[in-house]
C-alpha angles and dihedrals in degrees: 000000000000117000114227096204094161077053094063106029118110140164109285113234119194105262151008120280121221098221110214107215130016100227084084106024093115085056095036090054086048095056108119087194133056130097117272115265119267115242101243117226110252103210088055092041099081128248105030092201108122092339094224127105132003113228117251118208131247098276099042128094122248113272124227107222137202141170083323089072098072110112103023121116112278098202124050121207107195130106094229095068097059127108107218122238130128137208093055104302119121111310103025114143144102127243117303090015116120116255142224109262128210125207136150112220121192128222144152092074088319084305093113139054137198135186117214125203108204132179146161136013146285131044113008117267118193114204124201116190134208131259097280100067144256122299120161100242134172093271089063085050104056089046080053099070088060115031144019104275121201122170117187121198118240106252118257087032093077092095085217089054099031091132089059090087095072085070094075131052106175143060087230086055080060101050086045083048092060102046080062097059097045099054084049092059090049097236104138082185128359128181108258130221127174145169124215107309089017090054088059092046087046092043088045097052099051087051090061098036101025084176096062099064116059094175128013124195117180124209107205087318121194125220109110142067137215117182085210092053109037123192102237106237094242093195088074091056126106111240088255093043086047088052093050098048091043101050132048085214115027088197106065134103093274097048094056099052091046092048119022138172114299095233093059123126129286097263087060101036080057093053095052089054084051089049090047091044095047088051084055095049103050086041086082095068099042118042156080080054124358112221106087088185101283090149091068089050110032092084085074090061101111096179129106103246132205116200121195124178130165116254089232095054099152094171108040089026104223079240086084085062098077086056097065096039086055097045094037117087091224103009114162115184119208113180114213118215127236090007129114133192084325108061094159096043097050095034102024092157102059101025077054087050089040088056105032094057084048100055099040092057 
């Protein structure tokens, strides 16, 4: 696909806008004008749990937000501003159970925007997922019960904002992206937990802002090469060939909601395109190789970190564990049975527990 970069490019302006309404937020992200946003004052701002987004109700459209967004209440917990699903997907919950939240926050001078799943209570839990996108599932849940989970999407993979991608070239434009989002959503350190790809973006920003993590627990992370244990390139991979190096058993739950039938409705034939776009998407940041250099930076890396990997990892191999313990300053390794790639998708309950008793220590 040929990348229009004249196309997107405008001129930058100092900070990020909060836009107010979603019926003109294309036009409002493409408004060259307007004064930079005042930094609102946090103690004056309300609940001071998890300052981020302030919950919309049921009828109103989702909110952009920018710097305006610091000291309002992170978590709803009515039932008006769901969004339904079941079997773990967003939205899943019974009344007076706290339920998964949906906002759009902008960054990168208001030229990108990422939507941000949160969900639950207690001390905050950022959550960086792999390359093929974000989908609430039953690991999130079960972090939920114990801490505050928010799970941006990596920008370019959110289908309303796909183009913001052009706006960053670099792996090192996506760790500044996510300071800022970060400082937008008010969190000065969070807990981080990623999977794959998202390990390496976790790893990668607490090497650049070793005060921002203060855990750090990898799922199956990439950032490193070993010409004797090479990382399959995934994106050259058929769909059946993909299920079969991502999961231990292609036949579980998991494997079938990431990859169904192909005769199945509409709803999940466009998720499957999502899935297909988002690999693309990260894949710019990861290929043709992927090991950005995180060797020459993980030292900086202050927090203790928890690695899990499934012992049947046929695309990121658990041999690529004993690099990071002995590049890590406090690295730890539990191997997960019968899991692939996808520890916490084939064995949410334990990988959760794993991780839970890690990051409350």
């Amino acid at each position: 696909m040929r990348r229009q970069w004249v196309r997107h490019r405008r001129q930058p302006r100092h900070r990020a806008r909060s836009v107010e309404g979603g019926s003109d937020q294309e036009s409002a992200r493409r408004e060259p004008d307007g004064a930079p946003a005042d930094r609102l004052d946090a103690a004056r701002a309300g609940p001071r749990e998890h300052r981020a987004l302030r919950p919309r109700s049921a009828a109103g459209p989702a909110r952009h937000l920018g710097r305006r967004a610091l000291g309002e209440p992170l978590v709803a917990r009515a039932a008006a501003t769901t969004r339904g699903g079941a079997g773990g997907g967003r939205g899943c919950g019974g009344r007076g159970v706290i339920e998964t939240q949906e906002r759009t926050v902008t960054v990168w001078q208001d030229r990108v925007r990422i939507r941000v799943l949160s969900k639950g209570h207690g001390p905050a839990l950022v959550f960086f997922h792999g390359p093929w996108g974000l989908t609430w599932d039953p690991f999130l849940d079960e972090l939920a019960r114990s801490f505050t989970v928010l799970a941006p999407e990596h920008p370019g993979t959110t289908p309303e904002a796909h183009d913001d991608i052009y706006h960053l070239d670099g792996l090192w434009d996506l760790v500044l992206c996510y300071d800022e989002l970060l400082e937008v959503l008010g969190l000065e350190s969070a807990v981080f937990v990623g999977h794959s790809f998202g390990g390496m973006v976790a790893c990668e920003v607490a090497a650049a802002y070793p005060a921002r993590a203060r855990r750090l627990a990898l799922l199956a992370p990439l950032g490193f090469w070993r010409d004797p244990d090479r990382i399959i390139n995934w994106m050259m991979l058929e769909p059946g060939e993909l299920r079969r190096h991502i999961f231990h058993d292609p036949e579980c739950d998991a494997a079938r909601r990431m990859f169904p039938p192909s005769d199945a409705h509409d709803a999940t034939a466009a998720a499957r395109v999502r899935m297909v776009w988002a690999m693309g998407t990260t894949g710019k940041f990861i290929w043709p190789i992927p090991d950005k250099g995180l060797k020459k930076r993980i030292h900086r890396v202050t927090a203790p970190t928890l690695l899990v990997w499934g012992k049947e990892d046929r695309l990121v191999p658990a041999v690529y564990a004993d690099e990071f313990t002995r590049r890590l300053q406090s690295g730890r390794v539990q191997t997960v049975d019968a899991a692939g790639h996808a520890p916490h998708l084939e064995q949410p309950e334990k990988v959760a527990r794993l991780v839970r008793d890690f990051l409350s220590q």
